[in-house]
C-alpha positions as CSV (number, residue, x, y, z in Angstrom):
1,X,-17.1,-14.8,10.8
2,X,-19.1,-12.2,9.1
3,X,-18.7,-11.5,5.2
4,X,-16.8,-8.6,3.6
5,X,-18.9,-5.9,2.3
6,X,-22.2,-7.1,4.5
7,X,-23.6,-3.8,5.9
8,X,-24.9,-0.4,4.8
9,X,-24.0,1.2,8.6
10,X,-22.0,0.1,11.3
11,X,-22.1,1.8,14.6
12,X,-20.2,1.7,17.8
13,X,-21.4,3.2,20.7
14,X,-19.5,3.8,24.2
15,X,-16.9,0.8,23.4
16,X,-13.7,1.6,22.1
17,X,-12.7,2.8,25.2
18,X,-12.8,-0.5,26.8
19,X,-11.3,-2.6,24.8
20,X,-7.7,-2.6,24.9
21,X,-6.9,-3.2,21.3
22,X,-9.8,-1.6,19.8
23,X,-7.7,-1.1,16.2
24,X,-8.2,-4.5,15.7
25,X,-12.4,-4.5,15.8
26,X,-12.0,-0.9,13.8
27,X,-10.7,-3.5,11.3
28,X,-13.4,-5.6,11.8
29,X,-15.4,-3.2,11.0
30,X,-14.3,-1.2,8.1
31,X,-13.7,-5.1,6.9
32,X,-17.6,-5.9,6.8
33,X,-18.8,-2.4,5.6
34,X,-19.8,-1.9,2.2
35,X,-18.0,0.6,0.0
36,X,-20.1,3.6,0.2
37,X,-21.4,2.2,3.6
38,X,-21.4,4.2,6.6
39,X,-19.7,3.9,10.1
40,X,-20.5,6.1,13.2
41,X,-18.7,5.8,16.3
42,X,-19.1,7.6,19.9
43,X,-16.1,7.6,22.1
44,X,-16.1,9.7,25.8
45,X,-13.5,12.4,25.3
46,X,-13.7,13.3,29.2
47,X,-15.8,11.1,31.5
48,X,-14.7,9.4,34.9
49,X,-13.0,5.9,35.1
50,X,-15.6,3.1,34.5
51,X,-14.3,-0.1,33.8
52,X,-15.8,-2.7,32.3
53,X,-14.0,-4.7,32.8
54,X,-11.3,-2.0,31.9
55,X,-11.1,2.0,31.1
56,X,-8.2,2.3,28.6
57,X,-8.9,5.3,26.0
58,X,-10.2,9.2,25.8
59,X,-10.8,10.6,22.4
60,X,-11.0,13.8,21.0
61,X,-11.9,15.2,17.8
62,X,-8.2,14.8,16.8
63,X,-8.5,11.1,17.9
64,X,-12.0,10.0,16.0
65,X,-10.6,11.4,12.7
66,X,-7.2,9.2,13.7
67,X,-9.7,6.4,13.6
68,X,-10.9,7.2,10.1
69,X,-7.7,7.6,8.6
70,X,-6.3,4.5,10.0
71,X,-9.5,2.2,8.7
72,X,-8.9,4.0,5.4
73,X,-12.6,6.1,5.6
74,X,-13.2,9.4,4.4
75,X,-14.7,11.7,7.6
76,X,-17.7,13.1,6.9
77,X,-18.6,14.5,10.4
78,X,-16.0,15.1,13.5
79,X,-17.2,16.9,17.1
80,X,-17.0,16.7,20.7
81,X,-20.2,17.1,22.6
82,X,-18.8,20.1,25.2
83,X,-21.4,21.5,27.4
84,X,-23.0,24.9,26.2
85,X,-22.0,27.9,28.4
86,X,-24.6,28.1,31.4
87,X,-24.9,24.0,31.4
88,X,-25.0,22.6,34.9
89,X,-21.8,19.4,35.3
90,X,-24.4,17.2,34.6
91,X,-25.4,18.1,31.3
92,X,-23.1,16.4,28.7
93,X,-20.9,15.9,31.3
94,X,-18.9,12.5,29.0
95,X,-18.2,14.9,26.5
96,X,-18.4,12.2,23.6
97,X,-16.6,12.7,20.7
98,X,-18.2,11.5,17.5
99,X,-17.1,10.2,14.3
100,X,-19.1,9.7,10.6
101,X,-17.4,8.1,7.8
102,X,-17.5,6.8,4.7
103,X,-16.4,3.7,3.2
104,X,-14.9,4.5,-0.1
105,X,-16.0,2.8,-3.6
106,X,-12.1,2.0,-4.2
107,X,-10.8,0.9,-0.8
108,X,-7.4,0.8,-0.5
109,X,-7.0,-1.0,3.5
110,X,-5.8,-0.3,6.2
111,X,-3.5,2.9,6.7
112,X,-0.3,1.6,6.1
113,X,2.6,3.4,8.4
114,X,4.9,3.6,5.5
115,X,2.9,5.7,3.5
116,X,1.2,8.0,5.9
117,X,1.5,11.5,5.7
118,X,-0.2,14.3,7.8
119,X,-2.6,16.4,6.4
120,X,-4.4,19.1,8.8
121,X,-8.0,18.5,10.0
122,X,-10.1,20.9,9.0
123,X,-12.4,21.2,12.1
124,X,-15.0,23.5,11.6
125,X,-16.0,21.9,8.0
126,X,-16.0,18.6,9.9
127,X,-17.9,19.2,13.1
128,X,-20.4,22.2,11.7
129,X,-22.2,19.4,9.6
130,X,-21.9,17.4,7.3
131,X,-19.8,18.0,3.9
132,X,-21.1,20.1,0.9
133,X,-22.8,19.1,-2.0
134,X,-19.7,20.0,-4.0
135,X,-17.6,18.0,-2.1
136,X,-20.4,14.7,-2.4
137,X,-19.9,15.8,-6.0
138,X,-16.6,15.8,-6.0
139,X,-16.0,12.2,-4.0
140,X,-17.1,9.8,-6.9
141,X,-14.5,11.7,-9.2
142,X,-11.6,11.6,-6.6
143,X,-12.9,8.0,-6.4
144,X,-12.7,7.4,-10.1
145,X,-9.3,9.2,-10.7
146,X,-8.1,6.5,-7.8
147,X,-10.1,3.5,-9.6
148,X,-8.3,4.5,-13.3
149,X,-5.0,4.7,-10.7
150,X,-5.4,0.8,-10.1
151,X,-6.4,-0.2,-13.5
152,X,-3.4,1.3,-14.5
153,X,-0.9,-0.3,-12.0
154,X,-3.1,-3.6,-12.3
155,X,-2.0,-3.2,-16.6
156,X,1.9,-2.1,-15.4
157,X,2.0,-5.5,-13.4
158,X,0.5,-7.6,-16.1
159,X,2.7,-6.3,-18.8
160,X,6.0,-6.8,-16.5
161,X,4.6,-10.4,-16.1
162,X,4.4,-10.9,-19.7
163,X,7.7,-9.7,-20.2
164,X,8.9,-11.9,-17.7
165,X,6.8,-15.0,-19.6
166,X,8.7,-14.0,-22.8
167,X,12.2,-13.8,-21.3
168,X,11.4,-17.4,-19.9
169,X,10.6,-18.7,-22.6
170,X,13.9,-17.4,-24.7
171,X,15.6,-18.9,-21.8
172,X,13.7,-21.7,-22.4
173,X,14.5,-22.1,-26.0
174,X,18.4,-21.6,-25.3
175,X,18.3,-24.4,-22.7
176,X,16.8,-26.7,-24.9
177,X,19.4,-25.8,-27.9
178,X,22.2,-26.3,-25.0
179,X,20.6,-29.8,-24.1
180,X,20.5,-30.9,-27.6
181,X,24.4,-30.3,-27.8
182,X,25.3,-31.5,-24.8
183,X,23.4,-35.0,-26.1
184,X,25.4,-34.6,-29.8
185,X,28.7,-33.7,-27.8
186,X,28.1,-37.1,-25.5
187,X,27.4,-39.1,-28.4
188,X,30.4,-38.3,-30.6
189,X,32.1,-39.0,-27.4
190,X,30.5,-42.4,-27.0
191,X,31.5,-43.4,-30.5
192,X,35.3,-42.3,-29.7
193,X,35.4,-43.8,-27.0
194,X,34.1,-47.4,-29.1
195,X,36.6,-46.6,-31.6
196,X,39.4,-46.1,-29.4
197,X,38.4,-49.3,-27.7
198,X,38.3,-51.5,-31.3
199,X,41.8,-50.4,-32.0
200,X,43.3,-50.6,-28.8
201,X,41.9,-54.8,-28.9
202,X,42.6,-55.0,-32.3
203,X,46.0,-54.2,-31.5
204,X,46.9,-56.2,-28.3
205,X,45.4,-59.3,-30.7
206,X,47.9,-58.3,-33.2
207,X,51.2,-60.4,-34.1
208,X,53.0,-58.0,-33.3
209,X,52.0,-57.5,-29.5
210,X,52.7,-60.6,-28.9
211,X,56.2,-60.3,-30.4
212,X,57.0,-57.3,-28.1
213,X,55.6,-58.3,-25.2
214,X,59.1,-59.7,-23.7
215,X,60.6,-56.5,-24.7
216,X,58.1,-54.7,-22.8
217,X,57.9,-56.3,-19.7
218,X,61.9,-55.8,-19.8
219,X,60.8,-51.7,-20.1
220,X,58.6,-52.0,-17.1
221,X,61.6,-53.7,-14.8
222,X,63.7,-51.2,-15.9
223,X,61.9,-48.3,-15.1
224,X,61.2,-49.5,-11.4
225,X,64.8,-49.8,-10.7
C-alpha cells in the first residue's frame, strides 16, 4: 500500500467511468496526495458505451466538482470539453469533463453525509481558468482560520479529559475513605463477635448452667407440646 501524503500530483485519465465503485480509488487518492498537492481527473461526459470490462458513469461539470467535494479538495478548475460551433462529430466528440483540485493544508477527510450542505458552483469562475490571485491569497488564511479551529477543539477535548481525570480521582479518594471504613466497621465487628463468643462459653462453663440445665430441657418439652 502506498503512503499517505506521497505525491505532489495525482491524475486520472478516462477511468472513473469504468470502475464501478470509483469513490473508493477517489479515496485512494486524495489518501496519498500531499496537502497542497494537486489532483486532475478526466471523465467522458457524453461518449458511446465502451466497456472495459464495464461502462458505468457520465460526468458533467456538476459531477467533477461532486468528486472534489466528496474527497474533501478545493476545485480549482471545472469544464466540459463541448465542441466549438462549426466542429464536425468527430471533433471532441467524448466531451470530457475535467476536474483540478487542491488538497488542502488542514484536511479534514472525506465528505461526511451528515454534515454536507449545498453551496452553488460557480461555473464560469471554475471553468474560464483557474482561480485569482486574491483567492490563492486568500486560501492559506481560510486554511489557517480552519487550523486555529482544530487547535481549539484539540484544547476543548484535552481540558474535558482533565476534568474527567480530576473527577476520577475525587472518586478515587472517596472509594478509598469508604474502603478504609468498611475494614474498621468489619473489625469492630470481628471483635464483637469474639466477645460475644467468650461470654457466651464463659457462661455455659458456669455453675450455674449446669444447675439449670434440667429446668431447661423441661422448657424445651414443654414448648413442643
Amino acid at each position: 500500500m502506498l503512503k499517505n501524503d506521497s505525491f505532489d500530483i495525482v491524475i486520472s485519465g478516462q477511468a472513473f467511468e469504468h470502475i464501478e465503485f470509483f469513490w473508493f480509488t477517489l479515496g485512494e487518492m486524495v489518501r496519498v496526495l500531499k496537502p497542497s498537492g494537486l489532483m486532475c481527473i478526466i471523465v467522458p461526459r457524453g461518449s458511446k458505451r465502451h466497456g472495459y470490462p464495464v461502462d458505468c458513469y457520465r460526468f458533467d461539470v456538476d459531477g467533477v466538482i461532486a468528486l472534489a467535494k466528496y474527497g474533501g479538495l478545493r476545485p480549482l478548475h471545472a469544464s466540459t470539453s463541448i465542441a466549438p460551433p462549426g466542429a464536425s462529430d468527430a471533433w471532441y466528440s467524448i466531451h470530457d469533463s475535467m476536474l483540478v483540485a487542491e488538497k488542502p493544508l488542514v484536511w479534514r477527510g472525506l465528505l461526511d453525509p451528515m454534515e454536507y450542505k449545498y453551496t452553488p458552483n460557480n461555473y464560469e469562475k471554475l471553468a474560464t481558468g483557474f482561480i485569482t490571485k486574491a483567492e490563492q491569497n486568500q486560501a492559506p488564511h481560510d486554511e489557517n482560520n480552519a487550523l486555529q479551529m482544530s487547535l481549539k477543539h484539540m484544547e476543548f477535548k484535552i481540558n474535558r479529559i482533565y476534568e474527567s481525570h480530576e473527577i476520577l480521582k475525587i472518586e478515587h479518594a472517596a472509594l478509598q475513605e469508604t474502603s478504609k471504613q468498611t475494614t474498621q466497621m468489619l473489625e469492630n465487628l470481628t471483635k464483637e463477635n469474639k466477645t460475644i463468643n467468650y461470654e457466651v462459653n464463659a457462661l455455659k462453663s458456669s455453675t450455674s448452667w449446669r444447675i439449670t440445665a434440667p429446668f431447661r430441657s423441661i422448657t424445651r418439652f414443654i414448648r413442643r407440646r
